[in-house]
N, C-alpha and C positions, 0 to 999 in steps of 0.2 A: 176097275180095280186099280190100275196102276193110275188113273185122277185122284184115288184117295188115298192111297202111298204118296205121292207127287204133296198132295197136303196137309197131309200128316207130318211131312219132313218137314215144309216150310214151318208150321209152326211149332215146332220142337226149334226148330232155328232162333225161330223170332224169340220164344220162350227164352233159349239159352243166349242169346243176344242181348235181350233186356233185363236178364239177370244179372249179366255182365257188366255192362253202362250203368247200373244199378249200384252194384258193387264195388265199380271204379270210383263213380262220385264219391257214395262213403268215405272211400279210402282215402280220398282227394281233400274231401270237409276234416276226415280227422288227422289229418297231416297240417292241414290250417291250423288249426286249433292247439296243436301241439309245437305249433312254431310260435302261435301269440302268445300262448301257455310261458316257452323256452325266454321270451324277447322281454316279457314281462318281470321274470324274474332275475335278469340277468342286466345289472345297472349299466348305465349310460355313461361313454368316458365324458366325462369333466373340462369341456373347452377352455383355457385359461382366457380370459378376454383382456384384449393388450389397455392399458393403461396409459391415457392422457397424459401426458408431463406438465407438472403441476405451472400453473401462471406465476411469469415473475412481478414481482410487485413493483413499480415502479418509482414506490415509495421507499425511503430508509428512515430507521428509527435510533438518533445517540440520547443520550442521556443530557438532560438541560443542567447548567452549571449556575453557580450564583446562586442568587436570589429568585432563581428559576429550578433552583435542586428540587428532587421529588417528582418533577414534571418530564416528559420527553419530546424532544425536538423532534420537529417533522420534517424530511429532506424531502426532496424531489419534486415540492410542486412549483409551479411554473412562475411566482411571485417572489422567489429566495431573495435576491436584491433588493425589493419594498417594505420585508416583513416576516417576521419567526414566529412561525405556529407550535405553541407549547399547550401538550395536552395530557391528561391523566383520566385513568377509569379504562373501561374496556368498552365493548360494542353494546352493551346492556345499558349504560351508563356513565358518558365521560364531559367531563368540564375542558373550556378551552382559550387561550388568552393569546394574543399575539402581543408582537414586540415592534414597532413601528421603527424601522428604519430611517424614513426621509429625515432627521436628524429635529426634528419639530420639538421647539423647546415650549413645555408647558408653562415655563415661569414667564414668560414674554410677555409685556404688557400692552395689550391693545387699544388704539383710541378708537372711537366710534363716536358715531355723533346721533341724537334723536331731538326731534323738535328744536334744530337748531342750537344744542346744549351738547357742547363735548363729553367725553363719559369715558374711563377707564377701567379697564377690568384685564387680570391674568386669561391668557390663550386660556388655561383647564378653566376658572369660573365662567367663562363665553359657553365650553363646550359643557359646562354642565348645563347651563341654560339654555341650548340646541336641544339635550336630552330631553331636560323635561322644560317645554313653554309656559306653565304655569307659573314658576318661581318668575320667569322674566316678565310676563304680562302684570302680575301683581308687583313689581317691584316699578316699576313704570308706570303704575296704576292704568294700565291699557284694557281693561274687565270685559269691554265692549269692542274690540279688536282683534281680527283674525291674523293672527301670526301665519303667515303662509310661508309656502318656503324661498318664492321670488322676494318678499320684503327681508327675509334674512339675506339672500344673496346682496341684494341690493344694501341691508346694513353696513352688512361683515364683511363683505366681500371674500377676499381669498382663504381669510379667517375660516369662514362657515364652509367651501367650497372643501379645503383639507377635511374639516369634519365629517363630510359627508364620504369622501373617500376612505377613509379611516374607519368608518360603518363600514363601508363596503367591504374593507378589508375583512373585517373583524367574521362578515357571512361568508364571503368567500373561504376563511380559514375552515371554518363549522363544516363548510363540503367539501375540502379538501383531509381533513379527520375522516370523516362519511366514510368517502371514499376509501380512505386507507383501512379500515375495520371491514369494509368488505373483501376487500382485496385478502386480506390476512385472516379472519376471523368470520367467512360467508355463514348467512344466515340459514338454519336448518328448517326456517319452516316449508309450509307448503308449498310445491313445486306444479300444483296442477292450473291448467288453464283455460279460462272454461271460453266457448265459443260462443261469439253471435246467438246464434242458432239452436244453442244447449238448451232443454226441457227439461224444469224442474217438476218430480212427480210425487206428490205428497202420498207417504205411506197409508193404506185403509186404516182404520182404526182397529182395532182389537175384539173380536164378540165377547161381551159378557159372560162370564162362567157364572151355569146356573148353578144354582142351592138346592139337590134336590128334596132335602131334608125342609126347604123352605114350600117348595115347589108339590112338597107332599101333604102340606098345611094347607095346601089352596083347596 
């Protein structure tokens, strides 16, 4: 008798013990739930995120004078002493002329000589015929002659030599504009980078929507 008293208790115990631990979880799950419930509705402060200080440019921009008005001087690149890069337009689209310093006078008349025959011509008509070789090869009747750029050296000598530095100038200036429109004017497009290693996955195609009205004719 008191064996089954003795177990009767234990399991009214166990009973009211695991009613209990039962009832705690519950209460434990709906207290969760009423915190993500609270967290959810209740907005997130606002981190302000501190802000980069803007790059200085290391370009400056006046205003071109003279026979250069309309256009803008470009400061600051590394060539000032050789040559003035004047430009207009914006980074979409802009035109660009330099101003040659070295003091190089176009009206200079230069001798040269071909096939033993002296020949005179203006420093600028020389440098038009470096531009384009055709006018000089047909004016010489040379049809059949590779104008290279050793037999100009070799013609013109220091003539041709300026020319060719005065090209240079002229692209060097074109990247020194570049340059400053990015500096000033950064481009908005795309900023993403794709990797080596990136896989391209082409989209499935779409199923056909059936007709059932067609589908009901079959």
């Amino acid at each position: 008798m008191k064996k089954l008293r003795k177990s009767m208790l234990v399991g009214v115990m166990l009973c009211l013990g695991s009613t209990s631990f039962a009832g705690l979880g519950a209460a434990q799950t709906q207290d969760t739930q009423h915190a993500a419930a609270w967290a959810a509705m209740t907005p997130l402060a606002k981190t302000k995120q501190p802000t980069a200080p803007a790059k200085k440019s290391k370009f400056k921009v006046v205003a071109g004078k003279g026979k250069y008005a309309g256009y803008s001087l470009l400061k600051g690149h590394p060539d000032e002493k050789k040559y003035n890069i004047y430009f207009k337009g914006n980074a979409s689209s802009y035109s660009v002329i330099i101003e040659d310093l070295r003091g190089i006078d176009l009206n200079e008349t230069i001798k040269w000589k071909y096939k033993g025959k002296t020949r005179k011509n203006t420093r600028k008509e020389l440098y038009g015929f470096f531009a384009d070789t055709s006018r000089l090869s047909k004016s010489l009747g040379m049809h059949d002659y590779t104008l290279t750029p050793q037999w100009f050296k070799d013609t013109f000598g220091k003539t041709y030599t300026d020319w060719t530095v005065g090209i240079g100038y002229s692209a060097d200036a074109e990247r020194w504009v570049s340059e400053y429109f990015e500096e000033t004017q950064p481009s908005t497009g795309s900023k993403i980078t794709l990797k080596p290693d990136t896989v391209f996955v082409e989209p499935k195609p779409k199923p056909k929507e059936v007709n059932m009205e067609q589908l009901m004719r079959i």
